[in-house]
N, C-alpha and C positions, 0 to 999 in steps of 0.2 A: 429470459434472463433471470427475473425475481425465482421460478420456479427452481431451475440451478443452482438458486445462491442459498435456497432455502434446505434440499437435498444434502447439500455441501453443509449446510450448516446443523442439518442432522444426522450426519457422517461425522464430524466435528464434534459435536459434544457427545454421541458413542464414546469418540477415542478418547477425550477426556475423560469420561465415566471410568473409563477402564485402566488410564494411566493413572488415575486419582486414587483407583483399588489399590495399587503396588506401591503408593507412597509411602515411605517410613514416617510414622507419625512423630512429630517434632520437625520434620526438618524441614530445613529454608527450602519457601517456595519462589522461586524464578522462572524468567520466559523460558519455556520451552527449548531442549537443545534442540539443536539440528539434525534436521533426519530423522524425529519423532513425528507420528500422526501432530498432535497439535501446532506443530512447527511448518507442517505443511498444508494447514487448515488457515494458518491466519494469510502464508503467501497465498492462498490459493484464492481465497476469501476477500482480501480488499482489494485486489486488481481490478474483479468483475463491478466494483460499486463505483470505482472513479470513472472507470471505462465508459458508465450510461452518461456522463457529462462533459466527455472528453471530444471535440471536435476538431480532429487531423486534417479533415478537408477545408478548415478554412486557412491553413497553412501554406505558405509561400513554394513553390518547389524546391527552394535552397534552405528552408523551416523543416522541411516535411524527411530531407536527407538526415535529418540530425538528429541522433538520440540524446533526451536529455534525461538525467538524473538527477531526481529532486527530492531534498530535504525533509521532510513532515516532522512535525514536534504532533502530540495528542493531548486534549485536554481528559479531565476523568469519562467524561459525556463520550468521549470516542471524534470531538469537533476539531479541527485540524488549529492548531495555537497559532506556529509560527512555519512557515514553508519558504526555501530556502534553496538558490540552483547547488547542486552538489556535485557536478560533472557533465559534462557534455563532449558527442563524440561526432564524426561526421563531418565535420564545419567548423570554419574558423572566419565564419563572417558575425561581428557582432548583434548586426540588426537581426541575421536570421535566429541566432542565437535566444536572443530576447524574446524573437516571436513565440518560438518553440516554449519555452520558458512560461512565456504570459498565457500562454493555452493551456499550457498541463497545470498552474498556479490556479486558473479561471474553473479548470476541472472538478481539483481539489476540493474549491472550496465551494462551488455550484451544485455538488453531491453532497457535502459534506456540514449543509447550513443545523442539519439536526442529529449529525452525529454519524459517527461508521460503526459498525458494528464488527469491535475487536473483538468479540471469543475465539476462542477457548481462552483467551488470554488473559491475566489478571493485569489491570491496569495497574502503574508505578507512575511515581511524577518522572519527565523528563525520556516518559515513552517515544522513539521514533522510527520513523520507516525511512529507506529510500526505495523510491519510486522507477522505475525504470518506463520510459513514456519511447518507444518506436514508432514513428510516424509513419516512415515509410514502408510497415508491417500490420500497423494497424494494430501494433498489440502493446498492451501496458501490462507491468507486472510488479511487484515488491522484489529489490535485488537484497536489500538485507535488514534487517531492524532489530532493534534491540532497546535498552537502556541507557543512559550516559548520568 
């Protein structure tokens, strides 16, 4: 896993390098649109780091049905601030809800004690992700992040 993230994260700042060549000098720089190499270096990028803390199997089978979408706020450090449910699908039972919730929460921030590592992206106050946590897939991924 570290080795992919590492690969990934020197494919990632190439694209940087190179998007950074074409910038008009003077102008505001913000997150990366969508659909640019670096836009798909950060989705690609913090999925794989929550994912080494993320335990679906200890999830309920009525937890395990239900995707949850979760909030991240970031400190400058890359440390996760404020985390926060932002949707859930699947289920409409509140305990499993919760459970689901308290695992990708326990995730978060069990990988996240020294920081994630945002490049290419230049950190802003009030940086955040959502999280998309599939249990019953077994796969986590960023559904959209930005600024506020």
């Amino acid at each position: 896993m570290r080795v992919r993230l590492r690969v990934l994260t020197l494919v990632c700042l190439l694209a940087s390098s190179m998007a950074a060549a074409r910038t008009v000098p003077g102008s505001e720089r913000g997150p990366p649109l969508p659909g640019t190499p670096q836009w798909f270096c950060l989705l690609a990028g913090l999925g794989p780091q929550v994912l080494e803390c993320w335990d679906a199997g200890s999830l309920s089978p009525t937890a395990r049905a239900i995707t949850i979408h979760v909030n991240v706020r970031f400190s400058s450090n890359g440390k996760p601030e404020n985390i926060e449910l932002y949707a859930s699908d699947g289920g409409s039972e509140p305990l499993a809800n919760g459970q689901a919730f308290k695992a990708a929460q326990r995730a978060i921030l069990g990988c996240g004690t020294e920081g994630y590592d945002l490049s290419p992206v230049e950190w802003r106050p009030n940086m955040f992700a959502v999280l998309r946590f599939e249990a019953s897939k077994s796969r986590l991924g960023v559904s959209y992040w930005g600024y506020e």
